[in-house]
BALOBA-1460 file (C-alpha; in Angstrom, 3 decimals):
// residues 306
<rec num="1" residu="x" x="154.227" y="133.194" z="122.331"/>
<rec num="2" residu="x" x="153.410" y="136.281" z="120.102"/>
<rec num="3" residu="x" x="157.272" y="137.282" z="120.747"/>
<rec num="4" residu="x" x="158.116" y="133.590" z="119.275"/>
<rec num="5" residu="x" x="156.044" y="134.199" z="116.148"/>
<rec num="6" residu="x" x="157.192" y="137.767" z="115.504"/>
<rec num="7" residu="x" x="161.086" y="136.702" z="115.815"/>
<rec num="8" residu="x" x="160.312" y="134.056" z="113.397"/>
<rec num="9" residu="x" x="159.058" y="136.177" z="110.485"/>
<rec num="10" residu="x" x="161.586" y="138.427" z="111.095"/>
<rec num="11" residu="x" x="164.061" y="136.129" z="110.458"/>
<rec num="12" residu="x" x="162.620" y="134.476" z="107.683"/>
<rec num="13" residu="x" x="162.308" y="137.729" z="105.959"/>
<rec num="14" residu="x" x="166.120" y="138.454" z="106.681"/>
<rec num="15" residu="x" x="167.329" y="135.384" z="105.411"/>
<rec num="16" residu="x" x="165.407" y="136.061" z="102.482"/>
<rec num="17" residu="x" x="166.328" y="139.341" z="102.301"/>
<rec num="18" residu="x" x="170.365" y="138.515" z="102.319"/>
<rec num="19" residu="x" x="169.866" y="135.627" z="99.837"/>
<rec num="20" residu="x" x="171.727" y="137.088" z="97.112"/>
<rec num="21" residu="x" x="173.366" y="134.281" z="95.473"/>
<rec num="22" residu="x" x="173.386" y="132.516" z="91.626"/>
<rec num="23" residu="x" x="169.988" y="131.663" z="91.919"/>
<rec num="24" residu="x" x="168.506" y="135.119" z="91.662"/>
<rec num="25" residu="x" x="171.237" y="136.204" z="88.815"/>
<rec num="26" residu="x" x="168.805" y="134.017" z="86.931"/>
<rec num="27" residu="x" x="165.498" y="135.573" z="87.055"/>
<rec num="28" residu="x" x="164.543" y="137.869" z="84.133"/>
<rec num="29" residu="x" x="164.989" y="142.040" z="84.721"/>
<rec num="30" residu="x" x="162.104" y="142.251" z="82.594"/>
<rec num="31" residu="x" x="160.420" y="140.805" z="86.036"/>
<rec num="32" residu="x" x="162.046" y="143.319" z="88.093"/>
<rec num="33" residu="x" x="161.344" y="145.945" z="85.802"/>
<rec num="34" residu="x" x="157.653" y="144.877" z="85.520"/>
<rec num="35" residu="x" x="155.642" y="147.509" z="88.282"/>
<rec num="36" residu="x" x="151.436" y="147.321" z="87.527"/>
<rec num="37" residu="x" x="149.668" y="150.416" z="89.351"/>
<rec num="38" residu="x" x="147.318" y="148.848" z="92.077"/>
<rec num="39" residu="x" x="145.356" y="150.273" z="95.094"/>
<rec num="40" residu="x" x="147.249" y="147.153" z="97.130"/>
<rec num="41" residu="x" x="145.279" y="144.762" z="99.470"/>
<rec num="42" residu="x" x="142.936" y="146.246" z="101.857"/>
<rec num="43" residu="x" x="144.945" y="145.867" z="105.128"/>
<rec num="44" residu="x" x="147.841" y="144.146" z="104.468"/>
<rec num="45" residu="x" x="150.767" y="146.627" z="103.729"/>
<rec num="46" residu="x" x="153.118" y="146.915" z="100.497"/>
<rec num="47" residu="x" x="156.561" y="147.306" z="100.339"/>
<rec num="48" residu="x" x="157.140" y="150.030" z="98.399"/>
<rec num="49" residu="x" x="157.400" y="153.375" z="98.934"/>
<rec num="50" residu="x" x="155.541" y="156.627" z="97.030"/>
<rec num="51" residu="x" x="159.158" y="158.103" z="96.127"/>
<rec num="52" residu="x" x="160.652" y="161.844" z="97.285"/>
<rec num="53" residu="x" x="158.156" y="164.557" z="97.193"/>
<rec num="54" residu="x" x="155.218" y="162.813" z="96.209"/>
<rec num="55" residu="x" x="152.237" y="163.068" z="98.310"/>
<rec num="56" residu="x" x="149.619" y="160.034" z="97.538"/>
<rec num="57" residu="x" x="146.352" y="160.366" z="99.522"/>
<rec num="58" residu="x" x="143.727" y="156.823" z="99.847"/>
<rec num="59" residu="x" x="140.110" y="157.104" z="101.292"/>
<rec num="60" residu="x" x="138.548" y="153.654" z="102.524"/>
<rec num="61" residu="x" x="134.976" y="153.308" z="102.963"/>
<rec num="62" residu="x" x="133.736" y="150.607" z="105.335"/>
<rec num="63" residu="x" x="130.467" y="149.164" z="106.235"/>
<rec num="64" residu="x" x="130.566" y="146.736" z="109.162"/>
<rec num="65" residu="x" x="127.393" y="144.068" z="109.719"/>
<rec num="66" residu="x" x="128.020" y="142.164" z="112.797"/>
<rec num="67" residu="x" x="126.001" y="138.690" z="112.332"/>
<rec num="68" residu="x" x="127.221" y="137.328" z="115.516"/>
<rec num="69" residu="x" x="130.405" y="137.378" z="118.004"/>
<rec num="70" residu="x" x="133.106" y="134.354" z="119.198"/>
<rec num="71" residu="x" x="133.205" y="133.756" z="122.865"/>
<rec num="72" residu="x" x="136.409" y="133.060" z="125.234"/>
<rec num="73" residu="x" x="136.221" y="129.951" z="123.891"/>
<rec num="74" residu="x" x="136.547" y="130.423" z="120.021"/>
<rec num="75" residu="x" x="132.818" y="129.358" z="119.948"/>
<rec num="76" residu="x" x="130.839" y="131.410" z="117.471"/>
<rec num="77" residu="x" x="126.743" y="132.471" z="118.721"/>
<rec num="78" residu="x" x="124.865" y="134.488" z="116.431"/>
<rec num="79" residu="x" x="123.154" y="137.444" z="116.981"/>
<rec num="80" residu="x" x="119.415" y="136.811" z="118.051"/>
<rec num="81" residu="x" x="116.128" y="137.556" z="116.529"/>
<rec num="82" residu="x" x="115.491" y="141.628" z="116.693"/>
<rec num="83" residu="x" x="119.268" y="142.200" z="117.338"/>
<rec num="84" residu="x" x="121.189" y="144.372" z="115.205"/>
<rec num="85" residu="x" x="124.745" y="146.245" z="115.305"/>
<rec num="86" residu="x" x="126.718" y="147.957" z="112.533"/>
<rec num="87" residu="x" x="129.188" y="150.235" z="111.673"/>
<rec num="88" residu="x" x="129.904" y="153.058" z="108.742"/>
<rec num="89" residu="x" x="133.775" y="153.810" z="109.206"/>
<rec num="90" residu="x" x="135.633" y="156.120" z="106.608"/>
<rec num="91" residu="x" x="139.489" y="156.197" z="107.221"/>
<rec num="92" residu="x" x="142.389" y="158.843" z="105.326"/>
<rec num="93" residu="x" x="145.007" y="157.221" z="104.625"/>
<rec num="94" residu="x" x="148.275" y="159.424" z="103.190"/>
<rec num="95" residu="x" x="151.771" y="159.201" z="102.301"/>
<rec num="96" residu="x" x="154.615" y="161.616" z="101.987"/>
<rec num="97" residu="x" x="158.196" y="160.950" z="100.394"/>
<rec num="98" residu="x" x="160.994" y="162.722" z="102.645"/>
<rec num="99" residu="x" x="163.136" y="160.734" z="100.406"/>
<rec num="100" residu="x" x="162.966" y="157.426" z="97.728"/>
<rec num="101" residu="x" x="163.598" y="154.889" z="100.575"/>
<rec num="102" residu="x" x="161.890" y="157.201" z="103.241"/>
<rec num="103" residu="x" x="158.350" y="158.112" z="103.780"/>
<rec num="104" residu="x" x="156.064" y="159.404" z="106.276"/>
<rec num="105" residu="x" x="152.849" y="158.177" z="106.862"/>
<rec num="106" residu="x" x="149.605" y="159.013" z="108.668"/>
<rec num="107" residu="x" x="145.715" y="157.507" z="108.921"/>
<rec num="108" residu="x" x="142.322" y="159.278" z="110.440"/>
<rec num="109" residu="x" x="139.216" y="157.212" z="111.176"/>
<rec num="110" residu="x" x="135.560" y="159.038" z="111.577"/>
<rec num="111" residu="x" x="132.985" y="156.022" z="112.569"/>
<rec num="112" residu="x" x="128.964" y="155.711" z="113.000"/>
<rec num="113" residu="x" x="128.169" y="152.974" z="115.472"/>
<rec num="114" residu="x" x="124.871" y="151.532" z="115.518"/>
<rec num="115" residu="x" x="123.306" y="148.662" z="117.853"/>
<rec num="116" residu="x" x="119.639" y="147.681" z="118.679"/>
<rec num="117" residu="x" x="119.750" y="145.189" z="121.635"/>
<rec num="118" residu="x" x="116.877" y="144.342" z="124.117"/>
<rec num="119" residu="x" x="117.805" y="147.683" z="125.764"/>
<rec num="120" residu="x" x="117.016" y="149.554" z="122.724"/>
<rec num="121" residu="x" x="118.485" y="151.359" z="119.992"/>
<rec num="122" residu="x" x="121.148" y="153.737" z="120.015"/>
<rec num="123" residu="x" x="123.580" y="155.251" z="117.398"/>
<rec num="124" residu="x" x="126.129" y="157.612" z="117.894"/>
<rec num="125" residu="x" x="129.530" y="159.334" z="115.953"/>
<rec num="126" residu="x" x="132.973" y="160.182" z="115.918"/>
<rec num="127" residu="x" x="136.735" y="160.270" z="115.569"/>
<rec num="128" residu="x" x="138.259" y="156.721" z="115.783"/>
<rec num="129" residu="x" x="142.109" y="156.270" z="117.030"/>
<rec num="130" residu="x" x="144.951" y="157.529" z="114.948"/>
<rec num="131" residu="x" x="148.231" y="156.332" z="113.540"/>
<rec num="132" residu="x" x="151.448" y="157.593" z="112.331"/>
<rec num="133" residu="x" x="153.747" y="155.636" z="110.429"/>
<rec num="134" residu="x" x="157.583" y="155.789" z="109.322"/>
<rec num="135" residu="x" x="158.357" y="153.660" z="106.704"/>
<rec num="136" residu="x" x="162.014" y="152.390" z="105.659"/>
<rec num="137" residu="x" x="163.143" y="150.450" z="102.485"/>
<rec num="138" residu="x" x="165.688" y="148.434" z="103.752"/>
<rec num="139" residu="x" x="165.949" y="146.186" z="100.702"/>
<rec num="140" residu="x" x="164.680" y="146.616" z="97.342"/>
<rec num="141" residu="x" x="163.839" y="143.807" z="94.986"/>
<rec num="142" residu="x" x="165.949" y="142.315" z="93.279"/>
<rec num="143" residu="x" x="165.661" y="138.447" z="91.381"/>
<rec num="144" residu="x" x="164.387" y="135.850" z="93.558"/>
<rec num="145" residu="x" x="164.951" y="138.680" z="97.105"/>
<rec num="146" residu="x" x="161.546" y="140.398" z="97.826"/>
<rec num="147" residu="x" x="161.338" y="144.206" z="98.294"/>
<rec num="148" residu="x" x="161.690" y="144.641" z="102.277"/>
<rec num="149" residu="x" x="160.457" y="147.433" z="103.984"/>
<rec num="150" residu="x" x="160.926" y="148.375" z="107.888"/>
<rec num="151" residu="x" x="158.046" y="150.492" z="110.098"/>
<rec num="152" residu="x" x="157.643" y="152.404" z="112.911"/>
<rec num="153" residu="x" x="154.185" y="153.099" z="113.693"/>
<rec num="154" residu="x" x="152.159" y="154.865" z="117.090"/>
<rec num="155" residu="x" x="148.836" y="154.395" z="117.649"/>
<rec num="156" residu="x" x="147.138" y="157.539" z="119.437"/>
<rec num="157" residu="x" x="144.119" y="157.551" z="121.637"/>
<rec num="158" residu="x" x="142.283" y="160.312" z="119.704"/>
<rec num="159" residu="x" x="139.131" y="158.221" z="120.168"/>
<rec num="160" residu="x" x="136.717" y="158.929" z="123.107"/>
<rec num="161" residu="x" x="137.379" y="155.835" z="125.353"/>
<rec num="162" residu="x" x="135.841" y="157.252" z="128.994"/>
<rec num="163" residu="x" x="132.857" y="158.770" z="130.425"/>
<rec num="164" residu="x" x="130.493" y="156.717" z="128.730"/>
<rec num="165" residu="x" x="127.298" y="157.555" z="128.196"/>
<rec num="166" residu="x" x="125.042" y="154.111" z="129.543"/>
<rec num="167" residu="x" x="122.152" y="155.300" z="127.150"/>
<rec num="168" residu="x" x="124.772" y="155.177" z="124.068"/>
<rec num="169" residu="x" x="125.026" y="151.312" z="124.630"/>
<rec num="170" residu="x" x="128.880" y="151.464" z="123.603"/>
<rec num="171" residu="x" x="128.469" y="153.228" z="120.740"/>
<rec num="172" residu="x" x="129.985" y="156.644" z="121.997"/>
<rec num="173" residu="x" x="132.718" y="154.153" z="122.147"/>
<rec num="174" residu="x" x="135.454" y="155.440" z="119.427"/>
<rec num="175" residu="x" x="138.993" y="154.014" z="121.095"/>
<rec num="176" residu="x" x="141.330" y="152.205" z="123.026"/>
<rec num="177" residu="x" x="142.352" y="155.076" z="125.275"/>
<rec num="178" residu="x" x="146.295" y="153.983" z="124.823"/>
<rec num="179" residu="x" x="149.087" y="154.975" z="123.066"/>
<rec num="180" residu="x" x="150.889" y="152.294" z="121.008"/>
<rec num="181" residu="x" x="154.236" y="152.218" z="119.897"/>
<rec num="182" residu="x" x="154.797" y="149.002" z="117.759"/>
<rec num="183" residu="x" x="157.460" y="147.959" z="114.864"/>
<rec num="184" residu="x" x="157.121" y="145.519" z="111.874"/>
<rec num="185" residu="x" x="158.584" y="144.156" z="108.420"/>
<rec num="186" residu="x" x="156.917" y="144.545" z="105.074"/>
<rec num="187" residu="x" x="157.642" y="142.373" z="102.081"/>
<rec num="188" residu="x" x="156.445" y="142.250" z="98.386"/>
<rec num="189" residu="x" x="157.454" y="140.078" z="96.002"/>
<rec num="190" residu="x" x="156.808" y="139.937" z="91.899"/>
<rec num="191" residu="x" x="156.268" y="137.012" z="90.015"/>
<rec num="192" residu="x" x="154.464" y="138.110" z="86.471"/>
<rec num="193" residu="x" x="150.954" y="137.878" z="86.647"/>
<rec num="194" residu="x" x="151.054" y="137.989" z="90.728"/>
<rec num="195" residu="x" x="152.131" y="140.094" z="93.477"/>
<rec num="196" residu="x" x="152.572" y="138.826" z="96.825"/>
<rec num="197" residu="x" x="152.380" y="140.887" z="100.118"/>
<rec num="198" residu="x" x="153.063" y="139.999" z="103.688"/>
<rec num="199" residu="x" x="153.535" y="141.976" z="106.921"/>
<rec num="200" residu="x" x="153.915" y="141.376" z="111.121"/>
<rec num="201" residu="x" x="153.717" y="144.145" z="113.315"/>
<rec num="202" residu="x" x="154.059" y="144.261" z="117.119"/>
<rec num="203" residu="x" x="152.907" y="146.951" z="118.852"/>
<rec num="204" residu="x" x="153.289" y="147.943" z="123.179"/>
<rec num="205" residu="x" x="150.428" y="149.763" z="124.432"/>
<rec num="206" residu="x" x="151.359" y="151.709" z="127.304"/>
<rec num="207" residu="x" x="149.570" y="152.176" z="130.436"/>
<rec num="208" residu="x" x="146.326" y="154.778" z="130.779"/>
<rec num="209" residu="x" x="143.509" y="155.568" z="132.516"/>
<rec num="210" residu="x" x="139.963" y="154.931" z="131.828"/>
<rec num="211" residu="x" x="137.599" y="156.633" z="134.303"/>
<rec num="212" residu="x" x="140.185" y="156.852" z="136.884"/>
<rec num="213" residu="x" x="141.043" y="153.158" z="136.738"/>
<rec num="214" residu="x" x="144.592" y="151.854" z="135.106"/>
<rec num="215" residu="x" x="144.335" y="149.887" z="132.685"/>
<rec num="216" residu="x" x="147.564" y="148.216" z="130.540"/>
<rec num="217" residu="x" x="146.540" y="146.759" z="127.138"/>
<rec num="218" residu="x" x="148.912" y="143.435" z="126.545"/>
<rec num="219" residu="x" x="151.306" y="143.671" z="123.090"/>
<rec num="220" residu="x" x="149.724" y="142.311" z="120.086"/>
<rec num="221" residu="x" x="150.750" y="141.172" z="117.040"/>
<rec num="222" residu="x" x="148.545" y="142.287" z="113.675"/>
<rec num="223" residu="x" x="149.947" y="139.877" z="110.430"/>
<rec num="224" residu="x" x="149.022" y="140.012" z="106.953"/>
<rec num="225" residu="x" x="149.287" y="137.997" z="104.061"/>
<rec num="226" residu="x" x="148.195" y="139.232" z="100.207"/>
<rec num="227" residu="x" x="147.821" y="138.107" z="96.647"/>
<rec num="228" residu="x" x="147.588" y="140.392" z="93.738"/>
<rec num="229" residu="x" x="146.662" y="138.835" z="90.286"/>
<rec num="230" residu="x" x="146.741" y="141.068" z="87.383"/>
<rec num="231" residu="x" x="144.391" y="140.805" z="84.410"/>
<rec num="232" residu="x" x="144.162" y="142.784" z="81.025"/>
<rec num="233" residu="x" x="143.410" y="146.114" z="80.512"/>
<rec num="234" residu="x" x="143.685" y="146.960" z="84.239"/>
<rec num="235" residu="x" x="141.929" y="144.711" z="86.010"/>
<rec num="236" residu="x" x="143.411" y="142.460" z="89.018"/>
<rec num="237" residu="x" x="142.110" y="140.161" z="91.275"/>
<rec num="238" residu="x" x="142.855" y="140.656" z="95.170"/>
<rec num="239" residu="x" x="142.684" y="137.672" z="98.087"/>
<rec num="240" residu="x" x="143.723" y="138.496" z="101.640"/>
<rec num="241" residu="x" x="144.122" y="136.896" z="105.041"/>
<rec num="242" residu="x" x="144.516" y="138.809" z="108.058"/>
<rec num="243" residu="x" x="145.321" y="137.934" z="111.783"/>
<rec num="244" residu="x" x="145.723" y="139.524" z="115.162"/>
<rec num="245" residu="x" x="146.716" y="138.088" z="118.763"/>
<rec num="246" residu="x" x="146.843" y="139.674" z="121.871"/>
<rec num="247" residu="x" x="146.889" y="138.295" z="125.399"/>
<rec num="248" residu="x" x="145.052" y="139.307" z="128.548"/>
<rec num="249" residu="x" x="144.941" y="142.728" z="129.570"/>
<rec num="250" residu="x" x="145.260" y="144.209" z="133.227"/>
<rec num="251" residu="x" x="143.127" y="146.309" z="135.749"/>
<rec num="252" residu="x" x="145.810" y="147.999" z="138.127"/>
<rec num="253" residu="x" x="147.630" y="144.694" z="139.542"/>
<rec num="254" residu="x" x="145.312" y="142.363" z="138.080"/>
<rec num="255" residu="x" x="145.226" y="140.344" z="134.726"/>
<rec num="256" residu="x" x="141.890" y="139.554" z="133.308"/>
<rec num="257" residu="x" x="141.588" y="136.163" z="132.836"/>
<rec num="258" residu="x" x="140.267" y="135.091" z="129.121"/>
<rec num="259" residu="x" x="140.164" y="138.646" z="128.109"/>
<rec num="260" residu="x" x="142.516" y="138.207" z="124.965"/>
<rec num="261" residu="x" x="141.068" y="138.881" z="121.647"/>
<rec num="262" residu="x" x="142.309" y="137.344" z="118.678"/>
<rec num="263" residu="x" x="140.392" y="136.932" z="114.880"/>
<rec num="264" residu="x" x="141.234" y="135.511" z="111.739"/>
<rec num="265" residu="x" x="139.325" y="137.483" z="108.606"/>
<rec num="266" residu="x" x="139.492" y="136.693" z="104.527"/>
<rec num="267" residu="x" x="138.983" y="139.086" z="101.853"/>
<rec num="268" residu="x" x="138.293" y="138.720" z="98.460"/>
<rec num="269" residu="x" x="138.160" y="142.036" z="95.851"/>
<rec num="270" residu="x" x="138.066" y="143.653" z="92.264"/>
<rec num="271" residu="x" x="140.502" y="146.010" z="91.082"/>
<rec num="272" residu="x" x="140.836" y="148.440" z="88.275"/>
<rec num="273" residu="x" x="144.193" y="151.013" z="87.736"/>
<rec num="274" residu="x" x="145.735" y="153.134" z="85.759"/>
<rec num="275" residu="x" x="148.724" y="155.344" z="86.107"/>
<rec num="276" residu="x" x="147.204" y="158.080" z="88.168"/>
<rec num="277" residu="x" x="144.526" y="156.498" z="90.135"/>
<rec num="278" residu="x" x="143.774" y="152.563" z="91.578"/>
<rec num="279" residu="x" x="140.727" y="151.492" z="92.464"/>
<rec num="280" residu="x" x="139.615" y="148.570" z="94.655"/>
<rec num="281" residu="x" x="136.234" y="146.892" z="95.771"/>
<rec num="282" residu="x" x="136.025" y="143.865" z="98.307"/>
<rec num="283" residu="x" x="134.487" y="141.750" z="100.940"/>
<rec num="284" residu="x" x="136.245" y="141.355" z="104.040"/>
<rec num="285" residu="x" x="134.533" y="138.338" z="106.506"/>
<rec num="286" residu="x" x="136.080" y="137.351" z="110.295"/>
<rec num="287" residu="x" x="136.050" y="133.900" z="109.924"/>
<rec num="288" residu="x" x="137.675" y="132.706" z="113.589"/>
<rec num="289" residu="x" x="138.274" y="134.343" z="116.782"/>
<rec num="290" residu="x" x="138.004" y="135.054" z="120.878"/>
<rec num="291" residu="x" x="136.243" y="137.920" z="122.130"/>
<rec num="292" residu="x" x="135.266" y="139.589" z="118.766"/>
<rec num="293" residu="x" x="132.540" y="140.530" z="116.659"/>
<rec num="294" residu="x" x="131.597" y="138.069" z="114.032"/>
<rec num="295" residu="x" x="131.426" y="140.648" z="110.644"/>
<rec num="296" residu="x" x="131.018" y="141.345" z="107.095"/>
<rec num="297" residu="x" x="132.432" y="144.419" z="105.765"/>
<rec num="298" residu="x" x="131.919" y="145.890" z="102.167"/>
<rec num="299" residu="x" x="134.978" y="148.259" z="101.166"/>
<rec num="300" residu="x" x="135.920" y="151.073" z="98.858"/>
<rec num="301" residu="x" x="139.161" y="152.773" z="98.331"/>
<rec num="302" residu="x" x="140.672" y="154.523" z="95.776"/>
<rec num="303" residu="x" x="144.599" y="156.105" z="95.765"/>
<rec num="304" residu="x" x="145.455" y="159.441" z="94.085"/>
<rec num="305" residu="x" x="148.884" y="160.588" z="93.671"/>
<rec num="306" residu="x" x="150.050" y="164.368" z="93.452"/>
């Protein structure tokens, strides 16, 4: 199924990125030439690129509440009376131009877990799971035809994911424990006051061990979807939806029944820019899922380009 979505928006964004004919001759250049500085979207990607030998650097600062969790099921249960868990996450997010339609990407996480529970309280710290990025414009906008960008991304277990500490209560947890190799499409598209984003990638965690047992992760597929609205004097408006889907995962020979985890989140924000540095504030909520925390995140980032 999550092969039958991805090949879907993959071909709509080729078909759309081919489309070449009368119809676009028609749009305005001053549209094409029209390019507002913005810090982007929170997750969802943006199709273009920083440009050769530019290097462009973009902290995020997270706080997590969890308020509750969805079951197997999809059925939400909120936390209960004296319950608490929470999470302060700050992630580095940089870009490098080899070239103008080639770039090289890479992202750090640092994360404070917290939880009280009947069991007690317990907080602990660390370095979250990393990612590296290649990023390819394949098309560049042009009339009605989006900007289209390709990626290459790995996800690497640099996250503690075994020997657990049992008085930690999961929060020495900082990983996955697997390296993923995944691919995707980017697209952005311009239409004077708005900017519209949308990515898929699909990602194939290999097989690793956690505490001597092997464990294989099933493919997922992360999609995004974001609107930009720009106001005077710097300003803009940002609303985002973001997915993920990924089936059960397996213990040696054995698949996990119900042990998928998908979510559906929506985020709102505020925006100020200028030429040299973007600024963006927003709530992020997970509104649907299976086997996931229920939360509300506040986040800050801000992009600087050298």
């Amino acid at each position: 199924m999550l092969r039958n979505v991805l090949c879907i928006f993959c071909a709509g964004i080729i078909l759309i990125g081919i489309n070449t004919g009368a119809m676009a001759q028609d749009v305005s250049q001053v549209q094409d030439d029209w390019d507002p500085p913005s810090a982007g979207p929170v997750t969802t990607w943006t199709a273009p690129l920083c440009g050769k030998g530019k290097f462009v650097i973009q902290p995020f600062v997270f706080y997590n509440r969890t308020r509750g969790s969805f079951d197997e099921d999809g059925h939400y249960g909120s936390l209960t009376e004296g319950e608490a868990k929470s999470q302060y996450q700050q992630q580095l997010f940089m870009q490098y131009g080899l070239t103008d339609t080639l770039e090289i990407d890479g992202q750090a996480v640092y994360q404070e877990n917290f939880i009280k529970s009947a069991e007690g309280k317990a907080r602990d710290n660390g370095f979250g799971d990393s990612y590296l990025f290649l990023r390819y414009c394949a098309f560049e906008e042009k009339g009605l035809r989006p900007q289209i960008t390709a990626l290459a991304q790995l996800k690497m277990p640099t996250g503690k994911y075994q020997h657990l500490d049992s008085n930690k209560l999961g929060t020495d947890s900082m990983g996955a424990g697997s390296w993923d190799p995944g691919a995707g499409l980017i697209m952005t598209k311009k239409f004077k006051p708005f900017i519209f984003h949308a990515d898929a990638a699909y990602s194939f965690p290999q097989r690793t061990l956690i505490d001597g047992f092997a464990v294989r992760y099933a493919n997922y597929l992360n999609y995004d979807f974001g609107l930009e609205y720009f106001l005077p004097r710097g300003f803009s408006i940002v609303l985002e939806a973001n997915g993920f889907l990924q089936g059960d995962k397996k213990e040696g020979s054995d698949k996990l029944p119900s042990s998928g985890v998908s979510y559906i989140s929506v985020s709102p924000g505020f925006g100020w820019s200028c030429q040299k540095a973007q600024f963006l504030l927003a709530y992020q909520r997970v509104v649907a899922g299976v086997n996931t925390d229920a939360n509300d995140s506040i986040v800050l980032t801000a992009v600087y380009a050298f």
